[in-house]
C-alpha positions in Angstrom: 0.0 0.0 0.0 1.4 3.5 -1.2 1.7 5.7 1.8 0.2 9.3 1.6 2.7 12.2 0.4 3.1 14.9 3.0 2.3 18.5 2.3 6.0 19.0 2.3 6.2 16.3 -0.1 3.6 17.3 -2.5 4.9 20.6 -2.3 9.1 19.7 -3.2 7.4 17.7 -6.4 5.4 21.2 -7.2 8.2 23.5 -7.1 10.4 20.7 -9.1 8.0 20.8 -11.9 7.5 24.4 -12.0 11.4 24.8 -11.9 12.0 21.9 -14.7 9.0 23.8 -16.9 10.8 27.8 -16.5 14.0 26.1 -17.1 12.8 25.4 -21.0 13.1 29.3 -21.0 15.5 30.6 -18.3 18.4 28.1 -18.8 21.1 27.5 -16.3 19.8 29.5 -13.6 18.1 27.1 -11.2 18.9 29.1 -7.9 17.4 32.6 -9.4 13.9 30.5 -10.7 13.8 28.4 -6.9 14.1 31.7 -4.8 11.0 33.4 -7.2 9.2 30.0 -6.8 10.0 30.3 -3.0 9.3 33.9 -2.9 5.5 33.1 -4.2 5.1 30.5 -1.5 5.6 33.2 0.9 3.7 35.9 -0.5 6.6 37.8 -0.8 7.9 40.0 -4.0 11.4 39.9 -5.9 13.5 42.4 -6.6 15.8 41.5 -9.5 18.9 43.9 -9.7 20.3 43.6 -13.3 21.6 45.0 -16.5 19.3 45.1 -19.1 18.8 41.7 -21.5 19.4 38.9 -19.2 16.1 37.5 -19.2 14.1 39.6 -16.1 10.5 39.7 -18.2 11.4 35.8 -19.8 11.4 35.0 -15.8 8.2 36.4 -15.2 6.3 35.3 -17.8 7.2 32.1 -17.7 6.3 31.9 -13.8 3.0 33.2 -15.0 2.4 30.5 -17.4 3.8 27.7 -14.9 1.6 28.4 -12.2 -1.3 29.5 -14.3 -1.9 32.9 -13.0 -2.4 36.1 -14.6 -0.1 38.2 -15.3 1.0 42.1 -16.1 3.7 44.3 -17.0 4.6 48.0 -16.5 7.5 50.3 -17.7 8.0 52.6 -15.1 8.9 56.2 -16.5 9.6 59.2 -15.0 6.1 60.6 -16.2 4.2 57.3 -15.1 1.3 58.2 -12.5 -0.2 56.2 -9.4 -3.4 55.9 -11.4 -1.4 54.2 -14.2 -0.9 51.2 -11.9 -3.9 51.0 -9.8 -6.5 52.1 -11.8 -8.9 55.1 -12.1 -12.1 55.9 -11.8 -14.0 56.6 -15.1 -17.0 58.4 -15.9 -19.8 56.3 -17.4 -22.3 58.4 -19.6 -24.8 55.2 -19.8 -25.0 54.9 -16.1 -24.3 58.8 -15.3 -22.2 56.9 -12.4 -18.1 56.5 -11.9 -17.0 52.8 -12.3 -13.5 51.4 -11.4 -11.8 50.7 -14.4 -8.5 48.0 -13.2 -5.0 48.9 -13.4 -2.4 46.4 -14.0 -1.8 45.8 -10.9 -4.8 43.5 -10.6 -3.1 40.2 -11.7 -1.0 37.3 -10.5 2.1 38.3 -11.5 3.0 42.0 -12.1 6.5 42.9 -13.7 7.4 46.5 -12.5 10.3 47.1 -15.0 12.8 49.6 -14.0 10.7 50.5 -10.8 13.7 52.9 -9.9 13.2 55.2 -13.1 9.4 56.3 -11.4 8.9 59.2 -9.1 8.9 58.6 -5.3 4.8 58.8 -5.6 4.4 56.4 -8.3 6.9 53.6 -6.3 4.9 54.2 -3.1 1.4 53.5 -5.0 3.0 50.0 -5.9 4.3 49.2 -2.8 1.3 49.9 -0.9 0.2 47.5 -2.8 2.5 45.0 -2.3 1.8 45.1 1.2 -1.7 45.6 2.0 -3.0 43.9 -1.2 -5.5 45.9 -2.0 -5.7 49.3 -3.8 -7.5 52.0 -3.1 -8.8 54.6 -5.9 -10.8 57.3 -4.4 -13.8 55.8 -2.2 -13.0 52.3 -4.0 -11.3 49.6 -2.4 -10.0 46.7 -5.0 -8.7 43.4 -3.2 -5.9 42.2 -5.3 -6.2 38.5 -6.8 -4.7 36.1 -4.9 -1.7 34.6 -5.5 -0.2 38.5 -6.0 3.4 38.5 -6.8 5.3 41.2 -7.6 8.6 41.4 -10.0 10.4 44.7 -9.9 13.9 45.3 -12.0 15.8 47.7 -11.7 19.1 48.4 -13.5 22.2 49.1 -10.9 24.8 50.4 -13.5 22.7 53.1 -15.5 21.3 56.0 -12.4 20.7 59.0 -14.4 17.1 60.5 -14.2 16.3 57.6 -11.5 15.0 57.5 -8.1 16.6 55.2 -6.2 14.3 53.3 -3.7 14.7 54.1 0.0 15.8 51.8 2.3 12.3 51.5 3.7 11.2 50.7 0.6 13.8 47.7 0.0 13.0 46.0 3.2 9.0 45.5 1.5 11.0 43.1 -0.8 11.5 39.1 0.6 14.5 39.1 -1.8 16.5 41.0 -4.0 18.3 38.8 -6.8 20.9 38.5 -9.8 20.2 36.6 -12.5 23.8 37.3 -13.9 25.2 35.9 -17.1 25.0 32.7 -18.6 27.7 30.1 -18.6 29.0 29.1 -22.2 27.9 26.4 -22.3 24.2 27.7 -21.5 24.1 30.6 -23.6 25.3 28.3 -26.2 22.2 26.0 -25.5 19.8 29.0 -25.6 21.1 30.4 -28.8 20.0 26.7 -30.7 16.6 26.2 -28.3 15.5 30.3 -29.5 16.7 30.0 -33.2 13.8 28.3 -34.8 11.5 28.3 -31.8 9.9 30.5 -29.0 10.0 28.2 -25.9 8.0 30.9 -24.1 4.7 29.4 -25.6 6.1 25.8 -24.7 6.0 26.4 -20.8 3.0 24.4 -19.7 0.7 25.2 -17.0 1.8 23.1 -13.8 -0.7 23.9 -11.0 -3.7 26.2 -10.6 -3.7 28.9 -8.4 -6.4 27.6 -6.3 -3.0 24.4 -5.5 -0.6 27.1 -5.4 -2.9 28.7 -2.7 -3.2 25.6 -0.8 1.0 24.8 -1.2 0.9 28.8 0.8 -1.1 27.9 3.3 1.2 24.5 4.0 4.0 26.1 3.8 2.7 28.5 7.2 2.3 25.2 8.7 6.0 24.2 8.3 7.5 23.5 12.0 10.4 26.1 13.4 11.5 24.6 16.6 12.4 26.8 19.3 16.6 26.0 19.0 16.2 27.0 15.3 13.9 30.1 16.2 16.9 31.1 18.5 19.7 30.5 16.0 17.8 32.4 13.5 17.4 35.7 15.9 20.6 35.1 16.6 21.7 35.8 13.0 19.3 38.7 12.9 20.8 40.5 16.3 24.0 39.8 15.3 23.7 42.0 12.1 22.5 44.7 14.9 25.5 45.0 16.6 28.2 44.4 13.7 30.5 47.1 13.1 30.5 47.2 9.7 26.6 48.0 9.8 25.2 51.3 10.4 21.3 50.0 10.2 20.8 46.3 10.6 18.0 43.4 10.1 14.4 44.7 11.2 11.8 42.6 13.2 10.2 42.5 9.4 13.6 40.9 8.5 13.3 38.0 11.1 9.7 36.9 9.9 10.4 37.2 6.5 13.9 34.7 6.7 11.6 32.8 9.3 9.1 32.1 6.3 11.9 31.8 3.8 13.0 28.7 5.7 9.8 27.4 6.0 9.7 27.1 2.1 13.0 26.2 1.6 12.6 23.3 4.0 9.1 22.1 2.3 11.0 22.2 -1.0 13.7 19.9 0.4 10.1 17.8 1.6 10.7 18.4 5.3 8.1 19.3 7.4 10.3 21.1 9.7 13.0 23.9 9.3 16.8 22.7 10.8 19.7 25.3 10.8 20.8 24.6 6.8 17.7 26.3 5.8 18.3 29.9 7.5 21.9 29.6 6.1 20.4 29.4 2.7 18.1 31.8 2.9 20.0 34.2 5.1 22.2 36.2 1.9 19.0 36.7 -0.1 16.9 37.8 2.2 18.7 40.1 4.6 21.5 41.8 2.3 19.2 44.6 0.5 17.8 45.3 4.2 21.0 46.6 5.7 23.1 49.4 5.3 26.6 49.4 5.3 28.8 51.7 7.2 30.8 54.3 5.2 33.8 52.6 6.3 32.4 49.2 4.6 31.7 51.1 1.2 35.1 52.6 1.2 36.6 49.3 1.4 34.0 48.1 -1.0 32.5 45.0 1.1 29.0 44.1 -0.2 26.1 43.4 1.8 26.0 39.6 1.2 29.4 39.8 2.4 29.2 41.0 5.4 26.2 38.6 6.1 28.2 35.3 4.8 30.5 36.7 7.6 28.1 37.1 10.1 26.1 34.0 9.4 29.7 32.2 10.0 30.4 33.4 13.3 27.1 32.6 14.9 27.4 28.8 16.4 25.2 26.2 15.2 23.0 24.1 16.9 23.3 20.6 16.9 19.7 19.5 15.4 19.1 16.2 13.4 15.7 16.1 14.6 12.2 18.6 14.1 12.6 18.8 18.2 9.8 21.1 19.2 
């Protein structure tokens, strides 16, 4: 007799699939398409820090199409308004009444495509968004489909006429990635699979959202034992008190590598989080939510650096077990 699959089990073969299916499109760059998959699981968003070219819309499109959600895309300009995003208002001469028309915000999957190149006002409409999931356009209040996921790009080397997002702002993001270049041997791959072909419209749907909603909801279910809750705030304190930190990881910081783990660890098909999985997670999620001390810049340490470091010097618990 074949023994029932776990939630944690059901949801590893999930994200597997969805992975194998983006990877027909997004070649060579399993960690970047895991962490967006992850990032989803824990209604986060991503923030995907990259010159242009290296497959940012690709990535979201073909997350749209694998987990069969809707999905959006906006080119942030200086000139772009709040309205342009949410939605407006609009008088209707049959009705003699005002009725919401959507924005393209209402969808699955929104790509926000050079987020940074949009005024201060604009980026705030978005992440309000983000966070409370709902928009609101005069008296109207629109909840947002769920899943809601939110891509945003924005492109580190070119800064003129950009506003850069605040700090504040960064920490709304669960991660901030690279995608980065391809290997040879993978950009040799995707030159062949996109000559004669577009393996965009090959990408199959793998779940629904109504199973990517339920694989959510297990994943708040995965176990984080009390030794594991203490090694992780001990990661997050530690960034606190670091000397090569002038700002350091936020309460919002310690729930959001908290849930990290817990998807990371039901993508391994655990039903519990052990140490590993807050080492994992610990680079992607914390680095964009601290700020370096001017000493640190000088000396040109990156964020993830400092974090590797401070992730190494914490001890770690001896754990084989989901002890409670």
């Amino acid at each position: 007799m074949q023994s029932q699959q776990s939630p944690a089990q059901m949801i590893s073969q999930n994200v597997d699939r969805i992975v194998s299916e983006i990877e027909k499109v997004i070649i060579g760059k399993r960690h970047v398409v895991t962490r967006a998959v992850i990032a989803i699981l824990c209604e986060g968003h991503v923030l995907l820090e990259d010159v242009p070219g290296l497959g940012k819309t690709m990535l979201a499109r073909s997350l749209a199409a694998a987990v069969g959600g809707s999905f959006s895309r906006v080119q942030f300009t200086p000139d772009l308004l709040p309205t342009d995003i949410t939605g407006a208002m609009v008088y209707d001469p049959r009705t003699v009444e005002f009725t919401y028309r959507e924005g393209p915000v209402v969808a699955n999957i929104l790509l926000a495509d050079e987020i940074n190149r949009a005024g201060p006002r604009t980026q705030s409409s978005l992440l309000e968004a983000m966070e409370e999931r709902q928009v609101s356009v005069e008296r109207h209040s629109v909840i947002l489909p769920q899943p809601f996921f939110v891509i945003a790009t924005q492109n580190p080397v070119e800064l003129e006429g950009t506003f850069p997002l605040p700090e504040a702002q960064l920490d709304r993001f669960l991660m901030r990635l690279s995608i980065g270049y391809p290997e040879i041997d993978d950009e040799r791959e995707m030159l062949r699979r996109f000559r004669e072909n577009r393996p965009l419209d090959t990408v199959r749907n793998i779940v629904s959202t109504e199973e990517m909603l339920s694989m959510i909801g297990a994943v708040r279910h995965i176990r984080i034992s009390g030794v594991v809750e203490g090694y992780l705030l001990d990661i997050i304190r530690a960034t606190r008190s670091d000397e090569s930190l002038e700002v350091g990881a936020s309460p919002r910081a310690a729930l959001a590598l908290a849930r990290a783990s817990q998807a990371w660890a039901a993508t391994n098909g655990r039903d519990y989080v052990i140490p590993d999985d807050v080492r994992e997670m610990a680079p992607d999620v914390l680095a964009h939510r601290l700020i370096a001390t001017a000493e640190s810049e000088l000396l040109e340490t990156t964020q993830q650096e400092i974090v590797a470091r401070v992730v190494a010097g914490i001890e770690v618990p001896v754990e084989t077990e989901n002890v409670v």
